[in-house]
N, C-alpha and C positions, 0 to 999 in steps of 0.2 A: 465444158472442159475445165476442171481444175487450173489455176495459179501454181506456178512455181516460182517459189523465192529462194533464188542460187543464194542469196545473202543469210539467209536465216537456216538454209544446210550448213553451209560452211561453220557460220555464228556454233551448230550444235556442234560441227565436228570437232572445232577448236577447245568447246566445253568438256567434251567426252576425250580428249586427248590429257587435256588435267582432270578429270575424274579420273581418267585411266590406272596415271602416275601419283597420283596424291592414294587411292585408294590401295592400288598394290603395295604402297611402301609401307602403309600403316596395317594391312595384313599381314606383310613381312615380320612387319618390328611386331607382330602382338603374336606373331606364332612361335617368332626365337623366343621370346622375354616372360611368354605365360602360358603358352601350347608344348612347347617343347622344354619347358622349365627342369632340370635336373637338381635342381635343390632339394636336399633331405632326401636324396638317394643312396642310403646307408644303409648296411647291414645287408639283409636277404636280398635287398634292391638293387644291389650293387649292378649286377648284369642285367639291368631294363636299360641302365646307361647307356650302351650299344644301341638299345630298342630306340633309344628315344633319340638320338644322335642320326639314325637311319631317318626315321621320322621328320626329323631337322633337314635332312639333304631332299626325301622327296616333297617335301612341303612348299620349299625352296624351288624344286624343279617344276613342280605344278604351277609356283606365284607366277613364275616366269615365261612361262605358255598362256598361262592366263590374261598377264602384260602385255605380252606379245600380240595375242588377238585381241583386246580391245584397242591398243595400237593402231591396226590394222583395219580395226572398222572406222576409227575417228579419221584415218590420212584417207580410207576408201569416203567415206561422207565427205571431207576437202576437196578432194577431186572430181568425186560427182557436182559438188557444185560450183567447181571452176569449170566444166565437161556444162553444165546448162548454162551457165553466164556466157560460155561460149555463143550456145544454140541463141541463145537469146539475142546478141547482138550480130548474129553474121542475117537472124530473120528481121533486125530491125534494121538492114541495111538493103536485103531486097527490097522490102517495104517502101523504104524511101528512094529506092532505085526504078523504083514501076512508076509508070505514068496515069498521073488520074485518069477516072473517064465518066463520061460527060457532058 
């Protein structure tokens, strides 16, 4: 049977809760600043402006679903491994609750 280390879930989930936030912000900031860039949108261009502004909101609504669930996997990883740390010490209490035999 496999080892479980409730310590070394947790350890990831708290890893992948700032990966989460570190990585969305800087998707954020590189999708307004160089994905949705409107600069030198002159002349015939004029009306991609609109394009690119819509572009801006659903990119924006996508970061933030995406945020959302990997959020949601790093708190679901923390609680699975408070949920085994659990298991782990209510079996290391029967354990020392039995009487040897012998």
């Amino acid at each position: 049977m496999p080892t479980i280390h409730p310590q070394s879930i947790y350890n990831f989930g708290v890893w992948s809760s700032g990966v989460a936030n570190q990585f969305t912000s800087q998707v954020q900031s590189q999708m307004s600043q160089q994905g949705c860039n409107k600069e030198g949108f002159d002349g015939l261009l004029i009306p991609l402006q609109a394009a690119m502004d819509l572009l801006r909101g659903i990119t924006e609504q996508v970061n933030k679903g995406f945020s959302g669930k990997l959020a949601s996997i790093a708190m679901g990883l923390e609680a699975t491994a408070n949920q085994y740390q659990g298991v782990e010490q209510h079996n290391t209490t029967l354990l020392n609750q039995t009487p040897a035999r012998g």
